[in-house]
Structures are given as C-alpha cells and as structure tokens.
C-alpha positions as CSV (number, residue, x, y, z in Angstrom):
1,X,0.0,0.0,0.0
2,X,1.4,3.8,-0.7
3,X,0.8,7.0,-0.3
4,X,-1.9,9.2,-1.6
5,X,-1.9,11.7,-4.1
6,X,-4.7,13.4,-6.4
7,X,-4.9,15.6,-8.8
8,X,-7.1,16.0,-12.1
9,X,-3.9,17.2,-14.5
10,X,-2.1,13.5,-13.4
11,X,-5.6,12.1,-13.9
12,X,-6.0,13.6,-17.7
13,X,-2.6,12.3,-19.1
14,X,-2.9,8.8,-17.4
15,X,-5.8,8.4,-19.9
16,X,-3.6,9.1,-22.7
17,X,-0.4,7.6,-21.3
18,X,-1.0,3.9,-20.0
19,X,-0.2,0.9,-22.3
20,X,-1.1,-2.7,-21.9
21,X,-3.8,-4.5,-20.8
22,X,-5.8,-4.2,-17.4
23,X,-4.3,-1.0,-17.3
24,X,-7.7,0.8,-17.8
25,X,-11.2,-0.5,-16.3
26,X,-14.5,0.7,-14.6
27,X,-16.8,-0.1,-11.8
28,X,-20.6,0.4,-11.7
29,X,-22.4,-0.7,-8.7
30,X,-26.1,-1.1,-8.0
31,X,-26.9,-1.1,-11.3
32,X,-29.2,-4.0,-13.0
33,X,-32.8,-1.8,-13.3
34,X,-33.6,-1.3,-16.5
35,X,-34.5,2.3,-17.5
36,X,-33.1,5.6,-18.6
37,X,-30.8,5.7,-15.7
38,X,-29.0,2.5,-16.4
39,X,-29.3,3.3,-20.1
40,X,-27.4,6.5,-19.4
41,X,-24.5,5.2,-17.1
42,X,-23.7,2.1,-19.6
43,X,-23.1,4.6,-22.1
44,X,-21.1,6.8,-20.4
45,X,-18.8,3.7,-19.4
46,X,-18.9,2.0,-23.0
47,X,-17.7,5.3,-24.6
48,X,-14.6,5.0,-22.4
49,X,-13.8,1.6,-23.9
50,X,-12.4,0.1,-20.8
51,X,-10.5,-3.1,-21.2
52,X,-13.0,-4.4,-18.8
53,X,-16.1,-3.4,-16.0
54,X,-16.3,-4.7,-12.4
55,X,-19.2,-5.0,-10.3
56,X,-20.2,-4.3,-6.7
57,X,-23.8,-6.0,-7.1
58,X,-27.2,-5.9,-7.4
59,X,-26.4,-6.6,-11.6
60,X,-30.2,-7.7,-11.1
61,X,-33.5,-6.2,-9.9
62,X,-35.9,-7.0,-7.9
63,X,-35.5,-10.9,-6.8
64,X,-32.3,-11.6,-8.7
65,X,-34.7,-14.1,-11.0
66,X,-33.0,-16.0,-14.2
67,X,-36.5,-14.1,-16.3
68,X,-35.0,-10.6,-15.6
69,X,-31.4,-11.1,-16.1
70,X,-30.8,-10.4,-19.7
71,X,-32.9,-7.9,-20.3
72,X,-31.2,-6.3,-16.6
73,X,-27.3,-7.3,-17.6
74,X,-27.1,-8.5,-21.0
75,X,-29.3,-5.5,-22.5
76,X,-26.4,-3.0,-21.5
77,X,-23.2,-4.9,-21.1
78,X,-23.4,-8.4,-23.2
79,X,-20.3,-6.8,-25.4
80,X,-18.5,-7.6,-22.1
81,X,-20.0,-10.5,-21.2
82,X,-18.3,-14.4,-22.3
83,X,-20.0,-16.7,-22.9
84,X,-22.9,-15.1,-23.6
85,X,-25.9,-16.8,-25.2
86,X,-28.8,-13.7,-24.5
87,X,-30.8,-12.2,-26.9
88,X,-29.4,-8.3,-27.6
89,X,-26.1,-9.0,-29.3
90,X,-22.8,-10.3,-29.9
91,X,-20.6,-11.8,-26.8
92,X,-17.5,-10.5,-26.0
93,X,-14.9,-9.5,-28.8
94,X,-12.0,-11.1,-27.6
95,X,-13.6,-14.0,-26.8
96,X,-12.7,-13.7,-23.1
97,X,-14.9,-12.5,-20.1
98,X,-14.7,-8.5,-19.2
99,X,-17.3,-8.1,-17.1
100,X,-16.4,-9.2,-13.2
101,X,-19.2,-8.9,-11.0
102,X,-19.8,-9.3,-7.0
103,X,-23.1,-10.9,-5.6
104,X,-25.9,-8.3,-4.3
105,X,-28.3,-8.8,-1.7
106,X,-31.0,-8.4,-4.6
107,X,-28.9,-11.1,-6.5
108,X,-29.6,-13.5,-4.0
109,X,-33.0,-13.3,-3.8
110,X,-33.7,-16.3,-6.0
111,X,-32.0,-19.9,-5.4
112,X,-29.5,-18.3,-3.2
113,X,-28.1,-16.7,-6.2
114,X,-28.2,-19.5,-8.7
115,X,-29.4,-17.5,-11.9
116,X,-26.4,-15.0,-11.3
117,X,-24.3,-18.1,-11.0
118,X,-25.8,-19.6,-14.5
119,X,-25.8,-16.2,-16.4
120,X,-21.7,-15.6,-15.5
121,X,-19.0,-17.6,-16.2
122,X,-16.2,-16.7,-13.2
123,X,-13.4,-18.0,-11.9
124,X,-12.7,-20.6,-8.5
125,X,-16.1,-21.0,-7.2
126,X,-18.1,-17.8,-8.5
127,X,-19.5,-16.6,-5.4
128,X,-16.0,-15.3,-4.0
129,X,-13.0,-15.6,-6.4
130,X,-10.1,-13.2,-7.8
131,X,-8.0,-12.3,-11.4
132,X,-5.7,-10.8,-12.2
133,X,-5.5,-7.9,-15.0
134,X,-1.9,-5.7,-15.6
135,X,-1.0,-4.2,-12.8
136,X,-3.9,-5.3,-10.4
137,X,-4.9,-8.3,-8.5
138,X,-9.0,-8.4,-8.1
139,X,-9.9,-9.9,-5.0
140,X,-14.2,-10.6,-5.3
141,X,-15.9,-11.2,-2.0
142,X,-19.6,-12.4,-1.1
143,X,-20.4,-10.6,1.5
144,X,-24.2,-12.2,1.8
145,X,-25.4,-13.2,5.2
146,X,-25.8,-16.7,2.9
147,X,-22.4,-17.2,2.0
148,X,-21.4,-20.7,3.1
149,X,-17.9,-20.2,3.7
150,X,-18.8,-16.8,6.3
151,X,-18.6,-13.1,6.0
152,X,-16.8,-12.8,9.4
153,X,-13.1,-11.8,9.8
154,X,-12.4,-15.3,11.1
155,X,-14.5,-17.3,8.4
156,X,-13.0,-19.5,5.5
157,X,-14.0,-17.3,2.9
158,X,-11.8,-14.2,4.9
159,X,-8.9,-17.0,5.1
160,X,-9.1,-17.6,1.4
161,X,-8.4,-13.5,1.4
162,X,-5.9,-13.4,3.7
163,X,-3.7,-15.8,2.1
164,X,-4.2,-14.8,-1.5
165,X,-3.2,-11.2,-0.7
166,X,-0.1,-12.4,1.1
167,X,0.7,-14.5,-1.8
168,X,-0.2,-12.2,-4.6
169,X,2.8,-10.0,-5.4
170,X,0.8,-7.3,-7.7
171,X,1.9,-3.6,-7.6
172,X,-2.3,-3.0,-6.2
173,X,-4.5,-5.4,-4.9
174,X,-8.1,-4.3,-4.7
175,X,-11.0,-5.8,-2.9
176,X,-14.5,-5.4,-3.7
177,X,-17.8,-6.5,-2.0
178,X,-21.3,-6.1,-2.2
179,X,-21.8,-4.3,1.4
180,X,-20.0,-1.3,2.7
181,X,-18.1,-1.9,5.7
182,X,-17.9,2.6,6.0
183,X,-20.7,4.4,4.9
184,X,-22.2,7.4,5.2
185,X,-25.9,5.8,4.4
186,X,-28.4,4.3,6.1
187,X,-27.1,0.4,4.8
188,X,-23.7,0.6,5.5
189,X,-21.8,0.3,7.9
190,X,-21.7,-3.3,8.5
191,X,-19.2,-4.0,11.5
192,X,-18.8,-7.9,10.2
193,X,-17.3,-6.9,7.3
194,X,-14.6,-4.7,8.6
195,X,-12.0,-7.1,8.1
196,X,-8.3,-6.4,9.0
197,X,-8.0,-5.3,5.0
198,X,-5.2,-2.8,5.4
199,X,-3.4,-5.2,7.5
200,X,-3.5,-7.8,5.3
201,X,-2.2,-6.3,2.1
202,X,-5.2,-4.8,-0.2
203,X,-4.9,-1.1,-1.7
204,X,-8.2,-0.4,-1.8
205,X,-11.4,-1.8,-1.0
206,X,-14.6,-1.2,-2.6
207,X,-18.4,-1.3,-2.3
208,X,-21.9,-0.6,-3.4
209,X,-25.1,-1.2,-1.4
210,X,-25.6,2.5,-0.2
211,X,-26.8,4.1,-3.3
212,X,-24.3,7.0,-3.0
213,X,-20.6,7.7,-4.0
214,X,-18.4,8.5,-1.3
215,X,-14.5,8.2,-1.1
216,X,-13.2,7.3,2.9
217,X,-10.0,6.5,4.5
218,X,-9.8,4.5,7.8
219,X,-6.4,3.9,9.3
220,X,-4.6,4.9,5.9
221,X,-7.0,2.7,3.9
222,X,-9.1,4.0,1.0
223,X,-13.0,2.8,1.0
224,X,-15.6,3.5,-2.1
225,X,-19.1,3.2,-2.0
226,X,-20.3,3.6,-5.4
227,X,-24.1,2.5,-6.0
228,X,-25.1,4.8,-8.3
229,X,-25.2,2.5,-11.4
230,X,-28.9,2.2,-12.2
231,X,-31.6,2.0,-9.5
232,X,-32.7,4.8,-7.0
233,X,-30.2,7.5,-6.0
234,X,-30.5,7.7,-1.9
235,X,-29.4,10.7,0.1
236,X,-27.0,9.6,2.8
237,X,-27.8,9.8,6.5
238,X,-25.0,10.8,9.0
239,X,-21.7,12.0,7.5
240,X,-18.6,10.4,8.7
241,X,-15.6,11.4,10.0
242,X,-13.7,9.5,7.3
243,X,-15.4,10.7,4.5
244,X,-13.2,12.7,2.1
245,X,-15.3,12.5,-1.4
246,X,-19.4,12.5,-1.0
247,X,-21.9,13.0,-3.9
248,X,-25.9,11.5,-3.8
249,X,-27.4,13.9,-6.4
250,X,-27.2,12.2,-9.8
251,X,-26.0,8.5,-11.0
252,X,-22.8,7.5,-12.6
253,X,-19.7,5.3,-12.9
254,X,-16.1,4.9,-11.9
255,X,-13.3,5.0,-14.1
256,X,-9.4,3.6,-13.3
257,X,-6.2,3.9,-14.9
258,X,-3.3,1.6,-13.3
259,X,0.7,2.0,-14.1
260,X,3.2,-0.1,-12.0
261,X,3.4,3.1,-9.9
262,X,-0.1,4.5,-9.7
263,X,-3.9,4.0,-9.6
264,X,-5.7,7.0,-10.1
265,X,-9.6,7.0,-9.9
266,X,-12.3,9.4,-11.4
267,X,-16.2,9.0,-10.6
268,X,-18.4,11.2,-13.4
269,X,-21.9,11.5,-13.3
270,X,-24.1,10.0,-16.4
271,X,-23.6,13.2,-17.9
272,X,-19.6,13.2,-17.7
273,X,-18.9,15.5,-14.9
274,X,-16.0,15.0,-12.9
275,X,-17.0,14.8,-9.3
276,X,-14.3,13.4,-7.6
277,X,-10.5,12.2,-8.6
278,X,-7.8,10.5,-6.8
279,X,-4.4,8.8,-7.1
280,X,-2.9,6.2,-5.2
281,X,1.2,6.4,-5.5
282,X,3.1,3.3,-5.0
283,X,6.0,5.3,-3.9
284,X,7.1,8.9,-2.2
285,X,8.6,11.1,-5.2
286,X,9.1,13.8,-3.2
287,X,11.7,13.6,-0.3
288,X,10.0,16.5,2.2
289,X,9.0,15.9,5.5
290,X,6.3,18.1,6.6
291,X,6.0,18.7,10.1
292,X,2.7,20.7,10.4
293,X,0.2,23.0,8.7
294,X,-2.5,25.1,10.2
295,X,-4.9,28.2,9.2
296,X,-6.1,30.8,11.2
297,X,-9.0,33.6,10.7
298,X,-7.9,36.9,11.4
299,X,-10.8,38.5,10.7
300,X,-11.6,38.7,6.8
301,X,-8.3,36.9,6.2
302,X,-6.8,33.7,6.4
303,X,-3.2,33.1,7.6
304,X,-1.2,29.8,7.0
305,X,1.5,28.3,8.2
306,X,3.4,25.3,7.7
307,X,7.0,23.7,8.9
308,X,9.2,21.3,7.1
309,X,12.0,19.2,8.7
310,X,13.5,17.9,5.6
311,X,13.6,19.3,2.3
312,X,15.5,18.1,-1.4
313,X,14.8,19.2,-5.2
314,X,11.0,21.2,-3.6
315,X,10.2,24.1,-6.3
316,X,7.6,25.2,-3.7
317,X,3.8,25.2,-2.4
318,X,0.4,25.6,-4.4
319,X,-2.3,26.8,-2.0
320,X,-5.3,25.6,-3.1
321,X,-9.2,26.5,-1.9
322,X,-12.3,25.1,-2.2
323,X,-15.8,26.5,-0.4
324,X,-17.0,22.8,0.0
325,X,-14.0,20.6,0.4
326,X,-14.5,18.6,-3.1
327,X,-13.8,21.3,-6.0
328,X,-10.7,23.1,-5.5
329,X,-8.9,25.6,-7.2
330,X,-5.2,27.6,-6.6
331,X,-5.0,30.7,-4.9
332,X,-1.7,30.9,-4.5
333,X,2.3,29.8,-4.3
334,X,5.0,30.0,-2.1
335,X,8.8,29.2,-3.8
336,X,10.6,26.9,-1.5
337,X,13.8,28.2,-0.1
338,X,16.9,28.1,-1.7
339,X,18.6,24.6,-1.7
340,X,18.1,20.8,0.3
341,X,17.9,21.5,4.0
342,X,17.8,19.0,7.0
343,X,16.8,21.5,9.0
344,X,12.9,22.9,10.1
345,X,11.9,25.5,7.9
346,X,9.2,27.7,8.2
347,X,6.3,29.2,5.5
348,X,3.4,31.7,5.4
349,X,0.7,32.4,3.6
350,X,-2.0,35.3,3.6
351,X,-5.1,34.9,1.9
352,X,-7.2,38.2,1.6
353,X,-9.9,37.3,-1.2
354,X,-12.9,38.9,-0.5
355,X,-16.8,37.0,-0.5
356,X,-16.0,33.7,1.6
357,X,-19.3,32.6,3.8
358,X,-19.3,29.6,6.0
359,X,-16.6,26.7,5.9
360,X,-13.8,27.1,3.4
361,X,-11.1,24.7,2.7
362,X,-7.5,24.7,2.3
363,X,-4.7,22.3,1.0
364,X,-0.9,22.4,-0.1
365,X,-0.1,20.8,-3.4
366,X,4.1,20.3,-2.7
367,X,5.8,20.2,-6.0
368,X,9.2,19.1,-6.6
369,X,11.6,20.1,-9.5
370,X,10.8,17.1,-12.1
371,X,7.3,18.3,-12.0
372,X,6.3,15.6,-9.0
373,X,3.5,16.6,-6.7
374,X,2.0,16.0,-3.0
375,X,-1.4,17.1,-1.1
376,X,-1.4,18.1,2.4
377,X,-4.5,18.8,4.5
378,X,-7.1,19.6,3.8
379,X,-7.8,22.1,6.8
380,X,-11.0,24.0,7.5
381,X,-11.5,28.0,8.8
382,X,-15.3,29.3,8.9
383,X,-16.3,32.5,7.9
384,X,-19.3,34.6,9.3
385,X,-21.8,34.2,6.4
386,X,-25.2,34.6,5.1
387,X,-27.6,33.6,7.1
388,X,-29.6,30.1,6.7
389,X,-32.9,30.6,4.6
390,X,-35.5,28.5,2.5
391,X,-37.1,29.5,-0.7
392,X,-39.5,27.4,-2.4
393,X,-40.7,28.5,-5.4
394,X,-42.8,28.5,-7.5
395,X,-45.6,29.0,-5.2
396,X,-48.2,27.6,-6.0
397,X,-46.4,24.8,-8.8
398,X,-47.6,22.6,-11.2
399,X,-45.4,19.8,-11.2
400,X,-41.7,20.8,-10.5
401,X,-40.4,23.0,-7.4
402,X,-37.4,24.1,-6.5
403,X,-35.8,24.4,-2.9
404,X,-32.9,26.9,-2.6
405,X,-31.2,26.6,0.1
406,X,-28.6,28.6,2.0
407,X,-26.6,26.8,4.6
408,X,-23.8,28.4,6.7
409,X,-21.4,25.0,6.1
410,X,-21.1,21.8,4.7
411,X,-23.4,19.3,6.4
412,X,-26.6,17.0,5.8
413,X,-30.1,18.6,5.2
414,X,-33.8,17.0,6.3
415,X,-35.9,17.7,3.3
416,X,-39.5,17.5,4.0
417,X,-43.1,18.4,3.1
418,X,-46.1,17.9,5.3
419,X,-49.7,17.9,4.5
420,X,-52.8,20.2,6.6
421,X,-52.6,17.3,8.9
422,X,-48.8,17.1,9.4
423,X,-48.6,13.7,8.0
424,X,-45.3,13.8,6.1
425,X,-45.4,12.8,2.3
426,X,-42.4,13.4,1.2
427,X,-38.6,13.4,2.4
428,X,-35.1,13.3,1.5
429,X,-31.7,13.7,2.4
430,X,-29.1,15.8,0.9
431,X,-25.7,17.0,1.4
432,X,-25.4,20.6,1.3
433,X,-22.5,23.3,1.1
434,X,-21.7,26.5,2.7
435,X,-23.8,29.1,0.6
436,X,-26.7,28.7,-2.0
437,X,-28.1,25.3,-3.1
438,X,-30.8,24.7,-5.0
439,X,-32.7,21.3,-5.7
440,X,-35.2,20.5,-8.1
441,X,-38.1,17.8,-7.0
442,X,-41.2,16.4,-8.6
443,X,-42.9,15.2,-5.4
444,X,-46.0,13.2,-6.5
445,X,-48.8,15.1,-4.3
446,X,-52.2,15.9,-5.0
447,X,-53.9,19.9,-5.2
448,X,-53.2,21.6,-2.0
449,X,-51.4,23.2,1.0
450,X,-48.4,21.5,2.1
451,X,-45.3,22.9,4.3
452,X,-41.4,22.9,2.7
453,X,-39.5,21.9,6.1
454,X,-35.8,21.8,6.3
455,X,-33.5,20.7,8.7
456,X,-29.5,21.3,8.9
457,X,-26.8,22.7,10.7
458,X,-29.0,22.9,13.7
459,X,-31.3,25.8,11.9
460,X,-35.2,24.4,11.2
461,X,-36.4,26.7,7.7
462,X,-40.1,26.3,7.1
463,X,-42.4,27.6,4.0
464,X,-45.4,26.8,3.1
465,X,-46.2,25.7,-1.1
466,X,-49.4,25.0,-2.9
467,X,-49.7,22.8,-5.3
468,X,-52.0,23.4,-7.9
C-alpha cells in the first residue's frame, strides 16, 4: 500500500499515457434496473472503452430471477460478457470474459443466487474468487449473510483472502464486495465486514449497497461506495468522520487507470462531470517531510502556516481553496527556499480574497523540481456568512419545485413536506454546502397546502407551497 496523491492534471494524461492490458477499467455498482438511468451510465462507461467493467452488485433487480437477467445485464453490457448466449447481441470481442461482477443482496434473492451463477461464467467458485489484470490483483468477496464459507473476519472465505493477498505480489491489490463496511448511508456500515483489509495487504477496498458515492479512508486505507449504477439514487444519513469524497445527487460510474506506480480514480456523473478524482502512488517522489500546517482567521483573512523538517529538489507550495472541500482551485504559491535543508523551515501564507461565507477549505499541493506533486490537509477555517434561509418557489407549482437553500457550512439537510394534517409525504436527504443550493423535485402530491421543512446545521427553515 502507498501513499496518496490526487490531482485531475495526473488524472487527464494517465488516460492518454498507459499501455497494456488491465491497465484501464471501470466499476458500476447497483446497477441492474432497466430504464433511462442505467441506459445512461452504460453509455457513459462503453464510450470509455475500458479493457474491462467490475461490479459491486445488485447486476439484477428485484429478486435476482433467471426471467430478468438479460434484459437487466445482458441488454447493456453483453459486449463484455463471455460466454454469452442472451438475446441483444454479440458476446465479448475477444472471446474472453470483461465483465467481473460481485453478488448483491438483490442477486440472492432467488436460489440463493443460482441464476447469477448460471448467467456468469467466473473464476474458483463464483460466489467469491479473484483475477488478475496488468497491474492489479482483483480480489471478489460475497459478503451475503448466505455465503457458506462466512462473512466474518475469522470465516474461510476471509482465510481464502488473507492468504491470496499475502501470496499475490501485484503492484495494487483491490477488494471489492457487495456491502459497505464505512458508509455514510443508512445500509452501510456493517461491522462484520470490517476485516483487517489494510493489514493484510489490499490497496483499496470497494463497495456498493448505499446508493451513493463516497471516497473514505480508515487507518490509511481507502474505502468507495459507489451504488449509483442504475436503481434509486438515496441521500445519505449521517456524514462520517472518514469521508473525504461524498456526492448523492445524480448517477454514474467509476473510471481507473493503473501504471506499476499508480492508480488514479475518477467518478463522473451520467452526464460526464468529474465529481471526484484521486491517485494512489506506490511510492514517495518527493523527499520533504512536513512537520505541520494550520490556518487561522484573522478576521476577513486567512493566515497559513506550515513547517518542514526535511527538504531536497522542492520548487515550492500551491495553495489551493475550495468553499465545499471537493472542488478546488489555486489561490496561490509560495517558492521553496533556496537549496536541500535537513533543518525545520518555516512558511506563510495570507489569503485576503474577499466574499468567503461559511466553511472554506485549504490544502498544499508540494511540488518538486521534475514536476512531481503532494497534497497536504485539507484544513477547514469558517467565515461569518449569510444567514440560513429556505425559498420554495414556485408557489403555487404545477409539477416541479425548487428548494434553494442557503446553509452556513457543509453538512446534511432534512428535506420535508407535510400535509394540513402534518402527515409527512415526502422526504429526503441531501448533502449541502456553505452558501446557495438549490434542488429541483417532482414530489408526487395531490392539489393543496403542504409545508417545505428543512432541517440542517441545527437551523429548522419552514415555508409553506401550494400545489396546484
């Protein structure tokens, strides 16, 4: 396992830079309803032409029967799929499997899984197994309560792991499961399954279930949820404290790119936006030793400071900012000082850009002289902003509405409405950041007088709507 890096430029030229095979894959999860969503996500991941897909489950709504799965799997990803015998195309061009997937709850419905286990053709004994592709060794878990061989940290099937990541000599080894072990949803967080991973040798360990995408890391240890591939998109519930990367307002797909060195990562929506990118480095480029980094307000302004106790070949510091701790952009640089020290060195910063409200973020992006680069922090000040409000409008609506919303920081908002009676007929959960969001609903009532509630950050905003 190394260190971590991101950073969108390294992500770009990876896509243009990586040769050979199993260099280049994606991951869907939750996935296997058809409709316009799935439709949409297998076409953003079939324009990337990956060399092939894995899958974190569910591949088949709503029982996991052998009647839906073509028209669920085959329908969108058959050009993946080998052997396949279903009715919307050709199989697999090489004649070789591409498409990996993991068991879902939803897949096990029916026969304990057994049409899943007809429709795929997988390595070892289907239900848990692993490949190999480039520069990555795929380890697939079941992590059904009906698994034979156990879901505990203790069971055979966690033995099985444990050995074949200690034997596996891979540059990354990546584990993927149906059930989240760290989640910021309501499914997640299922204590059985938070084996000693790190421990043990994997890179990165992966996920759907909670049908969200959020990036964690627990004890040095990067975790993805990504269960956005096809059926409902669900707010999440309580934000944890490991969650770096969180997005539950639109489905889409993962895309990797792996060198002998690095594994970068990139979740897009179904409309190719770039929500969230990250690199895992196999090794440290850049011999500094930071010692610490810290931001304080004084009063419109920012100050930052940071120590090294080692530096060799540093050009200098990028300051980046971002007002919700995913986006960020540079705000400034400070040039290293002249030569290699061994000694602690000591850096400033002032930021004096007017207009930030609420939580804003900061990181370092360390660069070396060969172009090399490092984040640090990120490290959150709050500004006095505007205040928290709720508008609804418009009032009275047909059939669409939109709340905008103005929050004082990043955090989880309540959505509800509420008939004349107080009987509540609609909800949902959204993450929300410091300043102005707006979110557009088609809540399926009837003519009348209902009340737009919302609940954050402590504040509770009320309106009331008609519907027409």
């Amino acid at each position: 396992m190394g260190k971590v890096y991101t950073g969108v430029v390294t992500m770009v030229l990876l896509l243009i830079a990586i040769p050979g095979w199993g260099q280049r894959f994606a991951a869907i999860g939750d996935f296997g309803r058809v409709g316009q969503p799935e439709q949409d996500v297998a076409t953003l991941v079939l324009g990337w032409n990956p060399e092939f897909i894995i899958s974190l489950g569910d591949n088949n709504y709503e029982y996991g029967q052998a009647s839906t799965m073509d028209q669920n799997v085959g329908q969108y990803y058959h050009s993946y799929i080998y052997p396949y015998t279903g009715a919307y195309g050709a199989t697999s061009d090489p004649q070789q499997n591409r498409f990996f997937p993991c068991l879902g709850n939803h897949d096990v419905m029916t026969l304990k899984g057994q049409p899943y286990l007809d429709f795929f053709t997988l390595p070892g004994n289907e239900r848990y197994y692993d490949f190999v592709r480039g520069n990555v060794h795929f380890f697939v878990l079941n992590s059904n309560a009906s698994e034979p061989d156990g879901i505990t940290s203790t069971s055979v099937q966690a033995q099985w792991l444990q050995q074949q990541l200690a034997a596996a000599t891979e540059p990354w080894k990546i584990v993927y499961q149906h059930h989240s072990p760290y989640s910021s949803g309501d499914r997640g967080n299922d204590k059985k399954l938070r084996w000693p991973f790190r421990q043990w040798g994997a890179s990165l360990v992966m996920a759907g279930h909670d049908h969200h995408y959020e990036r964690l890391l627990v004890d040095s240890l990067t975790y993805i949820v990504n269960g956005v591939g096809g059926d409902d998109v669900i707010g999440v519930k309580k934000l944890q404290p490991y969650t770096r990367a969180l997005y539950a307002l639109d489905y889409g797909a993962m895309l990797f790119n792996a060198t002998p060195q690095s594994l970068s990562m990139q979740f897009y929506t179904r409309t190719g936006e770039l929500v969230d990118a990250y690199t895992l480095q196999k090794e440290d480029p850049l011999p500094i030793s930071l010692t610490s980094f810290v931001a304080k307000r004084q009063g419109t302004e920012v100050v930052l400071r940071w120590t090294t106790a080692t530096e060799q070949n540093s050009r200098g510091f990028g300051i980046e900012g971002s007002p919700d701790g995913l986006s960020y952009h540079t705000v400034g640089f400070v040039p290293s000082q002249p030569g290699s020290s061994t000694s602690t060195r000591s850096y400033r910063w002032t930021n004096n850009t007017p207009g930030k409200v609420g939580w804003y973020y900061y990181r370092l992006r360390q660069e070396d002289e060969g172009g090399q680069f490092a984040y640090y922090g990120p490290i959150a000040v709050h500004f006095q902003g505007l205040p928290a409000a709720l508008n609804v409008y418009p009032n009275p609506f047909d059939q669409e509405l939109t709340m905008e919303i103005t929050s004082v920081a990043v955090g989880l908002a309540m959505l509800t409405l509420t008939d004349e009676v107080g009987k509540v007929v609609w909800h949902e959960v959204q993450t929300v950041v410091a300043g102005v969001n707006r979110l557009g609903i088609t809540p399926p009532l009837k003519a009348g007088q209902y009340q737009a509630t919302v609940r954050m950050n402590g504040h509770i905003l009320r309106q009331l709507v008609v519907k027409q």
